[in-house]
C-alpha positions in Angstrom: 242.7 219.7 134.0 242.4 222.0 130.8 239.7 219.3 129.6 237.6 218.9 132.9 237.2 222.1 132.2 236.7 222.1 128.8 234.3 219.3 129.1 232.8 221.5 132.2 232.3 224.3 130.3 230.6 222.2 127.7 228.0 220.8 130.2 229.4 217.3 129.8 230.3 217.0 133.5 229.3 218.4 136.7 231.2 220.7 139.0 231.4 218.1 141.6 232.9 215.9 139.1 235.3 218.3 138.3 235.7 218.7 142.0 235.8 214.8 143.1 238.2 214.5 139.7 236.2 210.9 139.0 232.6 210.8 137.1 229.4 211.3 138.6 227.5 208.6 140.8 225.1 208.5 137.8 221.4 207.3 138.3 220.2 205.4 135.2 217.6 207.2 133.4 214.6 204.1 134.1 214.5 205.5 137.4 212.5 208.7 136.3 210.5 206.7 133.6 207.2 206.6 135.8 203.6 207.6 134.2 202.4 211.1 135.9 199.8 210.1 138.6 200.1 206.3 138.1 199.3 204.7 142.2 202.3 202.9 144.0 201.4 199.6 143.9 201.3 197.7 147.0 203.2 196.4 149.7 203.6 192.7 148.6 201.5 190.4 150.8 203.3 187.7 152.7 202.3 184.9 150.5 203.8 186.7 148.0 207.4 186.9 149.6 209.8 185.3 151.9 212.2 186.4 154.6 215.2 185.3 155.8 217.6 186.5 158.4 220.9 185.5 157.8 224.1 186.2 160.4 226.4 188.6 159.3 229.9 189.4 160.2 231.0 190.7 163.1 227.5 189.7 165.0 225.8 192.4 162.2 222.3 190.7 160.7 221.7 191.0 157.7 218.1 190.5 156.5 216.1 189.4 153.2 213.2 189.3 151.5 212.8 187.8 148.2 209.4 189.3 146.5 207.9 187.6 143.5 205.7 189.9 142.0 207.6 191.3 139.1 208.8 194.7 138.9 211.3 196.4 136.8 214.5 197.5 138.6 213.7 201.0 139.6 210.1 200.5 140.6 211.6 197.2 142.8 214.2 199.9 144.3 211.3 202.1 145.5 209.0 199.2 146.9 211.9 198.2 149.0 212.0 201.4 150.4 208.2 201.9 150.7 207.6 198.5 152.0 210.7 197.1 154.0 212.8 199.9 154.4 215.2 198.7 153.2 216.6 198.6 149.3 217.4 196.3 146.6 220.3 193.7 148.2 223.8 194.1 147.6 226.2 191.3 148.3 230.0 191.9 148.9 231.0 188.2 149.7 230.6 184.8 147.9 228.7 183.6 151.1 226.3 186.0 150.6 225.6 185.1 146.9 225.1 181.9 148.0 222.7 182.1 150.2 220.7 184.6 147.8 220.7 182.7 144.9 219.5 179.0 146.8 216.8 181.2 148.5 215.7 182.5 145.6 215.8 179.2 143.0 213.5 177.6 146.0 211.3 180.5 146.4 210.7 182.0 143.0 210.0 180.0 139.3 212.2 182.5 137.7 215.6 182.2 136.4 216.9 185.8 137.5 216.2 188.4 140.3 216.5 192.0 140.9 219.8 192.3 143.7 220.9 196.1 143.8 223.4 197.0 141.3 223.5 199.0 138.1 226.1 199.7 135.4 227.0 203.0 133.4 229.6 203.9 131.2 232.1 206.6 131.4 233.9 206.9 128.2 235.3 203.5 127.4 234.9 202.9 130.9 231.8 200.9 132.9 231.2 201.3 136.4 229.4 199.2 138.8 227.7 200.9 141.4 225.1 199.6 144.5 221.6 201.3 145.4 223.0 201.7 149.1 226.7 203.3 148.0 228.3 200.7 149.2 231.8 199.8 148.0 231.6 197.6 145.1 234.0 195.1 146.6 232.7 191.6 145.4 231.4 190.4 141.8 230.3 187.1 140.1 229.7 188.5 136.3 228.5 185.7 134.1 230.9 185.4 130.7 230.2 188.4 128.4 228.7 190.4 131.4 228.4 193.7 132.2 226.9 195.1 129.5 229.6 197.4 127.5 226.7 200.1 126.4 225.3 202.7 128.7 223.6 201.4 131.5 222.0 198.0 132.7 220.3 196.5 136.1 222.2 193.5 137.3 220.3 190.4 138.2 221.1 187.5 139.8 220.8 183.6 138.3 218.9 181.4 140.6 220.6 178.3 138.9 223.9 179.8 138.7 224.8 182.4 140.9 226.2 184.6 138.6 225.3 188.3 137.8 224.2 189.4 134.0 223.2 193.0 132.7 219.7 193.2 132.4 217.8 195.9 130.8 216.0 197.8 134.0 212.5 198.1 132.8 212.7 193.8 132.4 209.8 192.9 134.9 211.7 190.4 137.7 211.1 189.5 141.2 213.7 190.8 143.6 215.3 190.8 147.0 215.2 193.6 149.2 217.3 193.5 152.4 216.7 195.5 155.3 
């Protein structure tokens, strides 16, 4: 406790850190990195995307779209929102992953997309987190992956499946669910 509150007292943690006793739900700094007064850009049109509706469990649905005009991982986040209302897709089961990455190596001509999770380090620590808060129960890292520096987007391998750290201002397409 004496350094929480040493570290506190130095502004190198929050209050509600020192309150939850675990580190902050941090949002990577890209997020913020937007020119003053530059125009949203817009909705993707439907030639430019794909739905897909996919049963979930327990008779929940769970839908997709994969866009495929590039965005980097923040700007994605907020078109999801704008246009679908929705955000970036997080996936919590193998089935899931599945389903993602063979809709997206059939619908995009890229080799990664935009799903909705971002890395950040904590000491010697990195933690995963979704766009949505949900728990980070699931994860298919490719070898070497995540990133062991300071933050990263996580993308998804259409010929693969599995997940790398991606620097967030990379231009990709994504999936949104909603």
């Amino acid at each position: 406790m004496k350094l929480s509150l040493l570290l506190a007292l130095l502004g190198a943690i929050s209050a509600q850190q020192l309150h939850e006793g675990a580190p902050e739900q941090e949002v990577p700094d890209e997020q913020g990195e937007e020119e003053p007064g530059e125009p949203e850009p817009p909705c993707p049109k439907e030639s430019e995307s794909f739905r897909m509706i996919v049963p979930g469990q327990e008779g929940h649905t769970c839908r997709y779209v994969i866009v495929n005009n590039c965005q980097p991982f923040w700007k994605a986040q907020k078109q999801c929102a704008r246009c679908y209302h929705g955000r970036l897709a997080s996936i919590h089961n193998y089935a899931t992953n599945q389903r993602l990455q063979s809709m997206a190596r059939t619908r995009t001509n890229r080799g990664q997309v935009w799903i909705g999770g971002y890395t950040y380090r904590w000491f010697f620590h990195v933690y995963p987190r979704w766009v949505d808060h949900s728990p980070w129960n699931y994860f298919n890292w490719a070898k070497g992956n995540p990133w062991r520096f300071w933050k990263s987007c996580v993308a998804l391998c259409t010929t693969s499946g599995q997940w790398s750290s991606v620097s967030c201002g990379t231009r990709l397409p994504f999936v949104c669910e909603y």
